[in-house]
C-alpha positions as CSV (number, residue, x, y, z in Angstrom):
1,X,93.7,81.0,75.4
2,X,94.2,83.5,78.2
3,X,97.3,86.0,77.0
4,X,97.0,88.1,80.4
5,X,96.4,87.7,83.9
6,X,96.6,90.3,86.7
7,X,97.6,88.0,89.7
8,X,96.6,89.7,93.4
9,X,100.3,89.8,94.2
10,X,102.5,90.0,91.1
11,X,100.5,92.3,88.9
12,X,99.5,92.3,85.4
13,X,101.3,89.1,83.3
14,X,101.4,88.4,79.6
15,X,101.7,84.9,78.5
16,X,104.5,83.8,76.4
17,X,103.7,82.0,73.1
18,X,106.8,81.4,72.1
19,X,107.1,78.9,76.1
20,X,107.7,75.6,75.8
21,X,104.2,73.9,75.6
22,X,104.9,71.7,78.2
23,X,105.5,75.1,80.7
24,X,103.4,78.3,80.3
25,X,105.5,81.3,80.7
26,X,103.5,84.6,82.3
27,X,105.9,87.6,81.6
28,X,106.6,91.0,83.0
29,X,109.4,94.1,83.1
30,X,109.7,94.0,86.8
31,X,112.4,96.6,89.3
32,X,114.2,94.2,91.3
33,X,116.3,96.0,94.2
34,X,118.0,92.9,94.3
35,X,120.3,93.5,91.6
36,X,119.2,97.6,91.2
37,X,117.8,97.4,88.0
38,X,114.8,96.6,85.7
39,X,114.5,92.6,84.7
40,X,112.5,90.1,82.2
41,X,110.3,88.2,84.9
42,X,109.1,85.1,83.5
43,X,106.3,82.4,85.7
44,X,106.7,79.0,84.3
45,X,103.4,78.0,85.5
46,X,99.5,76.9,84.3
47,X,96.9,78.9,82.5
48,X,95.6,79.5,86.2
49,X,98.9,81.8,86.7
50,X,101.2,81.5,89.8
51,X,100.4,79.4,92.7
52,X,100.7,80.7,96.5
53,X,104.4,79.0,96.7
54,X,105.1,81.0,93.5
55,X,103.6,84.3,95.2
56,X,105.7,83.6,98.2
57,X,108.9,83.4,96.0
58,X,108.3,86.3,94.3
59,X,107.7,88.6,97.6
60,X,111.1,87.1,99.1
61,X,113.3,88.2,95.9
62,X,110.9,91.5,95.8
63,X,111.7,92.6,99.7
64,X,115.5,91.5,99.7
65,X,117.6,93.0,101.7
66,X,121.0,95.2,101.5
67,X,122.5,92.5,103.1
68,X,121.1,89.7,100.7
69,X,122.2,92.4,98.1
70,X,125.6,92.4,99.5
71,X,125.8,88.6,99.8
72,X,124.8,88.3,96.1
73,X,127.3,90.9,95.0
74,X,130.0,89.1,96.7
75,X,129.2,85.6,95.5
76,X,129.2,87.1,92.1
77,X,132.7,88.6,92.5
78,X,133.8,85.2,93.5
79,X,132.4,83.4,90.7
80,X,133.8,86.0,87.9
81,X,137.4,85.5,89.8
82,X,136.9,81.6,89.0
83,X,135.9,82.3,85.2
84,X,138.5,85.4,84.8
85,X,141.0,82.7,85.5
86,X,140.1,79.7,83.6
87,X,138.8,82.1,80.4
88,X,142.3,83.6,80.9
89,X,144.1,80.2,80.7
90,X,141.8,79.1,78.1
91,X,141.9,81.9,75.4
92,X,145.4,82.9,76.4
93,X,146.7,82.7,72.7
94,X,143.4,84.7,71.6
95,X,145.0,87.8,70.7
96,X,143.5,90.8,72.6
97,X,141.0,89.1,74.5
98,X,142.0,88.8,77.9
99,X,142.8,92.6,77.6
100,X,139.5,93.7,75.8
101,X,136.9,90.9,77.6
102,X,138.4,90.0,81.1
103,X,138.5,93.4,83.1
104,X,140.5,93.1,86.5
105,X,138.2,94.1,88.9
106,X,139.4,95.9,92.5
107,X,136.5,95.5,94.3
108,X,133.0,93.5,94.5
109,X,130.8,96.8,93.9
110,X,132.4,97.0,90.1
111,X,130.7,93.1,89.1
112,X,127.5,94.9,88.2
113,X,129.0,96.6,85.6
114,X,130.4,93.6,83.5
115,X,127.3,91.5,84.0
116,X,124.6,91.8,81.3
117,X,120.8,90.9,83.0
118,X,118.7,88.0,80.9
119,X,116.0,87.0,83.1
120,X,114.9,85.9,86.6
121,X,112.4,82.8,86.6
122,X,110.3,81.8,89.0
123,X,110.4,78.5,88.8
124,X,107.2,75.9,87.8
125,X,107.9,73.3,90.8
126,X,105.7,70.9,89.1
127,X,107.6,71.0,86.0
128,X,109.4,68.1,84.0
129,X,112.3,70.7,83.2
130,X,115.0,69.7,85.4
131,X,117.4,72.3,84.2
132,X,117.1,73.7,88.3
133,X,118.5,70.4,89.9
134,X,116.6,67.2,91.0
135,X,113.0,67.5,92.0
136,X,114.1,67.3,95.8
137,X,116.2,70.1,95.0
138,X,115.3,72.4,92.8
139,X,115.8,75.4,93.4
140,X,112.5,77.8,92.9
141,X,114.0,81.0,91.6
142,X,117.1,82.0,89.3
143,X,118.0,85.4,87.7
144,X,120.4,84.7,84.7
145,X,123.1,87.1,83.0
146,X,126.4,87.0,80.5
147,X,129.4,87.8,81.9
148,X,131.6,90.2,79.4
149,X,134.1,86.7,79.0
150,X,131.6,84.9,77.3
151,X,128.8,86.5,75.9
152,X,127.3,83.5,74.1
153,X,127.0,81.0,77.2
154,X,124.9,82.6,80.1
155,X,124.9,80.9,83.9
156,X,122.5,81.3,87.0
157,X,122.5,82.5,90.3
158,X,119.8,80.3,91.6
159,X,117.7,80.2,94.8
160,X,115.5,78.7,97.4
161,X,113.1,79.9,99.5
162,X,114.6,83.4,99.2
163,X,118.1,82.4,99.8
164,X,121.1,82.1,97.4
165,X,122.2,78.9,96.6
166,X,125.0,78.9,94.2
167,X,126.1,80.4,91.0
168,X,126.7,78.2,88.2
169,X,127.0,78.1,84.3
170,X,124.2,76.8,82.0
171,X,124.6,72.9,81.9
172,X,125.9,72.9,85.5
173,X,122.5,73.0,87.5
């Protein structure tokens, strides 16, 4: 077995062993302007490595925008106003915890702070995994993080053809 590829457009990859065997995973540390910061990129893909759709993907998260940036950000804020609330209401009688792990936030530039970066997958659209939505539509990429309420469950921001389209928690794709 192959354990690294150096794809034309997305560099040097390592496979994952640990992947489900249905899936390859090809990883990577990649900078991703998107969301300012170093991130795990992992191709779910075949032993052949990314496919031309998958290339395209990974140029249109790689050459975002401020704009897309700013879109993202706010989406983001919106969503953590949504889970401040209900993890509020929820762990109300939690002593400590709203205080210690829902900060109130004054502005949309502070959600990077409280957001801790997993992974962004590029997405195998040949795969069984239907974790992404439906087959006719999945989305193609998602980046995942913890937010500082709840640290154990992660959810995605997940996209299509280089456009955001909706935030959700792990188990609501």
């Amino acid at each position: 077995m192959i354990t690294e590829i150096d794809d034309p457009v997305i560099g040097k990859l390592t496979f994952d062993e640990y992947a489900d065997e249905n899936v390859l995973h090809w990883t990577k540390l990649e900078q991703l302007d998107l969301i300012g910061s170093d991130v795990s990129l992992i191709v779910q893909t075949d032993a052949d490595g990314p496919t031309e759709h998958q290339r395209q993907v990974y140029l249109s998260l790689k050459s975002a925008t401020a704009e897309m940036r700013a879109e993202l950000q706010e989406a983001l804020f919106e969503f953590y106003k949504v889970q401040r609330e209900l993890y509020a209401d929820a762990c109300d009688d939690i002593e400590g915890y709203v205080e210690e792990s829902l900060p109130v936030l004054e502005s949309s530039d502070q959600i990077w702070g409280i957001l801790d970066l997993l992974a962004w997958y590029i997405i195998c659209p040949d795969s069984s995994i239907d974790m992404f939505g439906p087959s006719e539509d999945r989305c193609d990429s998602a980046i995942f993080w913890h937010g500082c309420w709840d640290i154990e469950h992660e959810f995605g921001v997940l996209f299509k053809d280089g456009k955001l389209q909706r935030i959700a928690g792990v188990g609501d794709f």
